[in-house]
C-alpha positions in Angstrom: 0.0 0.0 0.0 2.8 2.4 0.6 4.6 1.8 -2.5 1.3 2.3 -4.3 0.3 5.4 -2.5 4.2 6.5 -3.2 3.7 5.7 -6.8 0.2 7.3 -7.6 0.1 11.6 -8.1 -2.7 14.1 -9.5 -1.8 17.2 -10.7 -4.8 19.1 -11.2 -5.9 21.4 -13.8 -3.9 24.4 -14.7 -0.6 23.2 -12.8 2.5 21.4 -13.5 4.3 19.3 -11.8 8.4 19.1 -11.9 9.7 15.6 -11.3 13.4 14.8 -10.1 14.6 11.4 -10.3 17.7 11.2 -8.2 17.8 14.9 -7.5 17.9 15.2 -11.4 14.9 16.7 -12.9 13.0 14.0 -15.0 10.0 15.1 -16.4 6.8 17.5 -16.3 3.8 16.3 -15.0 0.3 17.6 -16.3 -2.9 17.8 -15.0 -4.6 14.4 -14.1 -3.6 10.6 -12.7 0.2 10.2 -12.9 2.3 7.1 -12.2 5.9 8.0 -10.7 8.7 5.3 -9.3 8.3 5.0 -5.7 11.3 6.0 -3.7 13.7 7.0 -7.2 10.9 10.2 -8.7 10.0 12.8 -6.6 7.5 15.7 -7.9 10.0 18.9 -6.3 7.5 22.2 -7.4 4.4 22.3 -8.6 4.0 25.4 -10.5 0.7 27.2 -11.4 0.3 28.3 -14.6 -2.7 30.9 -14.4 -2.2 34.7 -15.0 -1.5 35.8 -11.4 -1.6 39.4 -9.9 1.2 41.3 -8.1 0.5 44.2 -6.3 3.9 45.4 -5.1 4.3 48.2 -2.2 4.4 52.1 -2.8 8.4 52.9 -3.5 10.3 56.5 -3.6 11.4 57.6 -7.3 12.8 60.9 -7.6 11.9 62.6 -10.7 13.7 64.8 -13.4 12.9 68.1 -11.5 14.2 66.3 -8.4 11.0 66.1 -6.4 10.6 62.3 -4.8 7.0 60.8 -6.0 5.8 57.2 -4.2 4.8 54.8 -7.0 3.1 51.7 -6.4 2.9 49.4 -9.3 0.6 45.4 -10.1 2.2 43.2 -12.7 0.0 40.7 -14.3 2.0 37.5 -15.5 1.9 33.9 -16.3 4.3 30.8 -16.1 4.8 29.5 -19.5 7.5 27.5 -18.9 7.6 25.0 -15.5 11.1 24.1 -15.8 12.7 27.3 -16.6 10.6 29.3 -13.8 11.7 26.6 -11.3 15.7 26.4 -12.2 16.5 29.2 -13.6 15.7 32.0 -11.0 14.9 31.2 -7.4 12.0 33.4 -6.7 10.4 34.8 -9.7 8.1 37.1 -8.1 10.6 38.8 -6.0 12.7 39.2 -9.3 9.9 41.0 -11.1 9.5 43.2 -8.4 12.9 44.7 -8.3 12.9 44.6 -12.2 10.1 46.5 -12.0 11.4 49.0 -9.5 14.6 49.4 -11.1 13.4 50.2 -14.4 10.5 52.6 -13.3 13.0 54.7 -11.6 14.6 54.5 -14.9 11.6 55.7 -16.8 10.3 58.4 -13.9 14.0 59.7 -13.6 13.6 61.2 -17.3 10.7 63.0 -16.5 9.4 65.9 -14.8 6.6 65.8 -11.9 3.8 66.9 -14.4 4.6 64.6 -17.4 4.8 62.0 -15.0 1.3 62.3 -13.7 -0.3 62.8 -17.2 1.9 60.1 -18.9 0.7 56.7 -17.2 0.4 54.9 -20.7 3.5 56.0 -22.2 5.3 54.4 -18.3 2.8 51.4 -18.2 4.2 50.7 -21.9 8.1 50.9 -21.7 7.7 49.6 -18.2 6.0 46.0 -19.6 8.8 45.8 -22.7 11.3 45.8 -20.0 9.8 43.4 -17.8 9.2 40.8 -21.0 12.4 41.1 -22.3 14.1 40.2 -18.6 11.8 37.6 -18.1 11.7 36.1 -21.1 14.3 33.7 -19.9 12.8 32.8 -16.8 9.5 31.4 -18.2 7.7 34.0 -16.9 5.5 36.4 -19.6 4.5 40.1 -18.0 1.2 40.7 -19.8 0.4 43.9 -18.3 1.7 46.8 -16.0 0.0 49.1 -14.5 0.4 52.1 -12.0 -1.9 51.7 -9.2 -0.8 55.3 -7.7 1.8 58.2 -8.0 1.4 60.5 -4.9 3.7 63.8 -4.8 4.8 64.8 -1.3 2.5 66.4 0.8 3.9 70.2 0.1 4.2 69.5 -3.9 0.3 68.7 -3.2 -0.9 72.0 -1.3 1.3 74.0 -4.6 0.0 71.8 -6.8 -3.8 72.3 -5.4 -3.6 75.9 -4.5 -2.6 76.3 -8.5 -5.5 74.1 -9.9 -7.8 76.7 -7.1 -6.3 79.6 -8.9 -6.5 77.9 -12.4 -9.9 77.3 -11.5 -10.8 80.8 -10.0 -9.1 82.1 -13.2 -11.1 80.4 -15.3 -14.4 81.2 -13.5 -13.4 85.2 -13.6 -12.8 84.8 -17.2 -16.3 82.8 -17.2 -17.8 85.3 -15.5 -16.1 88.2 -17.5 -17.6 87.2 -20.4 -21.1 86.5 -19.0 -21.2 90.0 -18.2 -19.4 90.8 -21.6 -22.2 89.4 -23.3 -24.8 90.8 -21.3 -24.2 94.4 -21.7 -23.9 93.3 -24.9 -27.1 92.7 -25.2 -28.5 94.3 -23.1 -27.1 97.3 -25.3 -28.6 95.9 -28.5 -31.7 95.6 -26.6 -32.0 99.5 -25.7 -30.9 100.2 -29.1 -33.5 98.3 -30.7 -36.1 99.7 -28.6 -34.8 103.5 -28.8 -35.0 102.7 -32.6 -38.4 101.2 -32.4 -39.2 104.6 -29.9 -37.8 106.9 -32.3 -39.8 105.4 -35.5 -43.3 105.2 -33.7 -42.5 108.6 -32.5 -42.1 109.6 -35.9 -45.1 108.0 -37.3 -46.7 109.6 -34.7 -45.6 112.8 -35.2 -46.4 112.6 -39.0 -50.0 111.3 -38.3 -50.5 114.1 -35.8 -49.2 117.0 -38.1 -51.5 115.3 -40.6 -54.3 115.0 -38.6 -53.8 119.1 -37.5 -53.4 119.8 -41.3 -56.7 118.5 -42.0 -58.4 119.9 -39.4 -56.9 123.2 -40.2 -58.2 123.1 -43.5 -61.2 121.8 -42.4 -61.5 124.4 -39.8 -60.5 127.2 -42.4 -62.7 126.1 -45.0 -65.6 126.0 -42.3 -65.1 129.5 -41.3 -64.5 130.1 -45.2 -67.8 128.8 -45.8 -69.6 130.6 -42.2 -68.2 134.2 -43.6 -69.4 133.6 -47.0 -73.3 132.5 -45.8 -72.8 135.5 -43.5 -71.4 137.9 -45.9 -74.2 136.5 -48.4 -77.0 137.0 -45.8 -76.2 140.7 -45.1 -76.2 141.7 -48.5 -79.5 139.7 -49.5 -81.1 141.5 -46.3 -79.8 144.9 -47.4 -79.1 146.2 -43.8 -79.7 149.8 -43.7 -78.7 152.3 -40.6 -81.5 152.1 -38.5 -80.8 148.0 -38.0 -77.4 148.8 -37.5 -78.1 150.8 -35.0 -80.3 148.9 -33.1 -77.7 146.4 -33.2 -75.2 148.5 -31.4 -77.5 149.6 -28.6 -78.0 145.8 -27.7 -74.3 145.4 -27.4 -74.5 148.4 -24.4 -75.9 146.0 -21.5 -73.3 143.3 -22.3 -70.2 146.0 -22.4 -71.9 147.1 -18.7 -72.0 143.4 -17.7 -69.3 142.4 -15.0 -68.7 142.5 -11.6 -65.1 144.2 -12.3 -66.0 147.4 -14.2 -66.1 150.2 -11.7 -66.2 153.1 -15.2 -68.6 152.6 -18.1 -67.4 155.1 -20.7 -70.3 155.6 -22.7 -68.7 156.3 -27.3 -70.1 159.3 -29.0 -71.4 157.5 -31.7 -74.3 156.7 -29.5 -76.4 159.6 -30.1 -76.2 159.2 -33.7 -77.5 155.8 -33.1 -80.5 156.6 -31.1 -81.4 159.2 -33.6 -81.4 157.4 -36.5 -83.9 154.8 -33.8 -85.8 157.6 -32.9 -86.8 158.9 -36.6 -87.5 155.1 -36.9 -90.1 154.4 -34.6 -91.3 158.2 -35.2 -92.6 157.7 -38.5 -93.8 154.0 -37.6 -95.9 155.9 -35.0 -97.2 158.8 -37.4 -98.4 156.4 -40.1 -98.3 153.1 -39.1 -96.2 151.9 -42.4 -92.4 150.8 -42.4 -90.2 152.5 -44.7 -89.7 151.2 -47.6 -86.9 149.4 -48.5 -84.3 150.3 -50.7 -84.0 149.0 -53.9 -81.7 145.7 -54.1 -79.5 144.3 -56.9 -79.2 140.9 -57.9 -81.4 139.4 -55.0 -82.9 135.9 -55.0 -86.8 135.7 -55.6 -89.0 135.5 -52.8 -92.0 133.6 -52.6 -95.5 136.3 -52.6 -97.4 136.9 -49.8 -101.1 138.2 -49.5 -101.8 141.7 -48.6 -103.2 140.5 -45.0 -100.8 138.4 -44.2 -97.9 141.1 -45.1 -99.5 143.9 -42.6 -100.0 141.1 -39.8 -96.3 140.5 -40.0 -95.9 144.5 -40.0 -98.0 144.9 -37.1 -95.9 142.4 -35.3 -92.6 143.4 -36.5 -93.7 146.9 -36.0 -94.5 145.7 -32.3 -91.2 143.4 -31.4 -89.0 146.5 -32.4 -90.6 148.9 -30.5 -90.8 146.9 -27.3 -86.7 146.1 -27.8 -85.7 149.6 -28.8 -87.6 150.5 -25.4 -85.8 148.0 -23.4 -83.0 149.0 -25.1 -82.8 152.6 -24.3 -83.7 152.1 -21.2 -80.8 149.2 -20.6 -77.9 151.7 -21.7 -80.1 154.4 -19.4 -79.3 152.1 -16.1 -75.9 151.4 -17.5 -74.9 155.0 -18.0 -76.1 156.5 -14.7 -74.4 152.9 -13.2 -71.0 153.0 -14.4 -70.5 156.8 -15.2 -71.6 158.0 -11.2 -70.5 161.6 -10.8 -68.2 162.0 -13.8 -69.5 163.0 -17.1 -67.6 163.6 -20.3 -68.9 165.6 -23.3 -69.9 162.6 -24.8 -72.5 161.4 -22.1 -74.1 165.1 -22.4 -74.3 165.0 -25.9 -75.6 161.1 -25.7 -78.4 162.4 -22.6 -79.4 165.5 -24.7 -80.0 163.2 -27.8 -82.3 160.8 -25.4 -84.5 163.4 -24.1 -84.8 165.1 -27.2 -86.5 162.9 -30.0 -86.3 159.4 -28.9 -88.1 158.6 -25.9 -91.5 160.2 -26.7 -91.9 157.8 -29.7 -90.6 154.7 -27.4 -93.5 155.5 -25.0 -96.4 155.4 -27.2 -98.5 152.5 -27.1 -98.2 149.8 -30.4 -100.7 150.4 -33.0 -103.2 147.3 -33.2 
C-alpha cells in the first residue's frame, strides 16, 4: 500500500508538476492521474500556470525636476515554462518586483513631476517591454503593467492644489467676464433696438398728428371760409340799412356794462347818432303806421308772394317786437350810463343824454298800434 500510495500523483488542472529522479529533474507532469517510481521520482514544485496578480508596495522615485513621488505598481504574469521558472531563478516574483522598481525609476528619472502624472500609458508601456524582455528567460510572460498610484509629497500637493484653485478661479473670472461681456452686450442691442423702435413710432406719430392738424386746419378754415361767405351772403341779401345797424349797437351796451369788475362805463359818442337814427325810426312808424320802404336791391334771390293781410299782420308784429326792444334797449344803456358813469360826465354822455331826451323817448313810449 505504501509503494502504491508513493507511486500514484494528480496534478490538477492548470498546474504542472516538476519531477526529479535522483535529485535530477525527470519530467513535467500535467494535469490528471500520474504514475511515478516509488522512492527513485520525486514531484519537487508544482507550478501554477494561471495569470497571477502582483500588487507590489508604494516605492520612492525621484523625478527629473528632483522632487521624490511614491509609485506603487501590479504586474500581471503567467508561467509558460515549469522548468525554466523553477531552475533558472529562485523566486520569480521577488525578481519581477525589483525589475520592475529598477526600471520605473529608470523611466520616472527622465521626466518631470507633471509629465509623470499625465503620462501613465507611455510608463505602463516601456515599463511591460522591460519586464518581457528580462523575463523572457525565466519562463515568466509580463502581460500587463500598470500604476496603481503616483502620490507627490505632501507640500508639492498643497502647490499643486492651490494652482489648480487659482486655475480654477481664473477660469471662473474669465467665465464670468464674459457672462457680463455678453450681457451688456445685449443688453445694449436691446435699448438700441427699442430706442430705434421709440424713435420710428414717435415719428409716425408725429407725422399722423401734423397730418391729422393739417386736416383739421383746413377743415377748420374752410368751415369758417364757408360761415363768412353765408354770412357775408345773408347781409347783402337782407340789405341792412342804418337804423338795423343801430339797433344792433344799442343791444351790445348792456353786455359792455355786464361784470362784476367794471367800476367806469365810458359811454362812445357815436351813441347819439345811433339813437337818432332809432328815434326817426319808430317816429314815422308811429305817425303812419307803415315801415319804410326798402331800398332798392341788386341781384337778389326771388321770394315767394305773400297776400296783402298776411304782409301787414307780419308788420303789425314786427312793427310791435322793435318797439318793445328799442324801449328796453334805451332804457338798458339808461341804467348802465347812470351805473357805471356816477358823478363823472364827459362831453360825450351830455351829448348822448341831450339826444335821449330830445326825440327818442316820446316815440318809445307810445302805445303799439293794433
Amino acid at each position: 500500500m505504501i509503494v502504491l500510495a508513493r507511486s500514484v500523483r494528480i496534478v490538477p488542472q492548470a498546474r504542472a508538476g516538476i519531477v526529479e529522479r535522483l535529485g535530477r529533474y525527470a519530467r513535467s507532469l500535467g494535469p490528471g492521474l500520474s504514475i511515478i517510481v516509488p522512492f527513485v521520482d520525486k514531484v519537487r514544485y508544482t507550478i501554477d500556470l494561471r495569470e497571477q496578480v502582483v500588487s507590489f508596495p508604494p516605492q520612492p522615485v525621484i523625478t527629473e525636476d528632483n522632487l521624490v513621488v511614491s509609485i506603487d505598481t501590479v504586474i500581471y504574469f503567467q508561467v509558460t515554462n515549469p522548468v525554466a521558472a523553477t531552475y533558472e531563478i529562485a523566486n520569480y516574483i521577488q525578481a519581477i518586483e525589483q525589475l520592475t522598481m529598477t526600471t520605473l525609476r529608470n523611466i520616472v528619472g527622465g521626466m518631470d513631476l507633471e509629465k509623470t502624472l499625465t503620462s501613465r500609458e507611455q510608463i505602463n508601456t516601456e515599463l511591460r517591454g522591460v519586464l518581457d524582455e528580462a523575463t523572457g528567460k525565466w519562463g515568466v510572460r509580463v502581460n500587463r503593467v500598470e500604476l496603481k498610484g503616483i502620490d507627490p509629497p505632501p507640500s508639492i500637493q498643497d502647490s499643486m492644489e492651490k494652482q489648480m484653485r487659482a486655475d480654477r478661479d481664473k477660469r471662473a473670472a474669465v467665465l464670468t467676464a464674459e457672462g457680463v461681456r455678453q450681457s451688456a452686450i445685449l443688453t445694449a442691442e436691446g435699448e438700441k433696438q427699442s430706442a430705434i423702435l421709440t424713435a420710428e413710432g414717435e415719428k409716425q406719430s408725429q407725422i399722423l398728428r401734423a397730418q391729422a392738424q393739417r386736416e383739421s386746419q383746413i377743415l377748420r378754415a374752410q368751415g369758417e371760409a364757408q360761415a363768412i361767405e353765408t354770412v357775408f351772403n345773408a347781409i347783402h341779401e337782407g340789405q341792412p340799412d342804418q337804423s338795423l345797424l343801430s339797433y344792433q349797437y344799442l343791444q351790445m351796451l348792456p353786455k359792455i356794462a355786464q361784470g362784476d369788475a367794471n367800476k367806469l362805463w365810458i359811454v362812445p359818442s357815436e351813441i347819439g347818432k345811433a339813437l337818432e337814427g332809432i328815434g326817426s325810426m319808430v317816429g314815422k312808424l308811429g305817425e303812419d303806421g307803415t315801415p319804410p320802404a326798402p331800398r332798392p336791391v341788386t341781384n337778389r334771390t326771388t321770394r315767394t308772394p305773400v297776400s296783402v293781410g298776411d304782409a301787414e299782420q307780419q308788420t303789425d308784429h314786427a312793427l310791435q317786437s322793435a318797439e318793445s326792444e328799442v324801449a328796453a334797449a334805451i332804457a338798458a344803456a339808461e341804467d348802465a350810463a347812470k351805473g357805471g358813469l356816477g358823478t363823472k360826465r364827459t362831453s360825450s354822455e351830455m351829448s348822448v343824454s341831450d339826444g335821449e331826451s330830445a326825440g327818442p323817448a316820446q316815440p318809445a313810449a307810445q302805445e303799439p298800434r293794433s
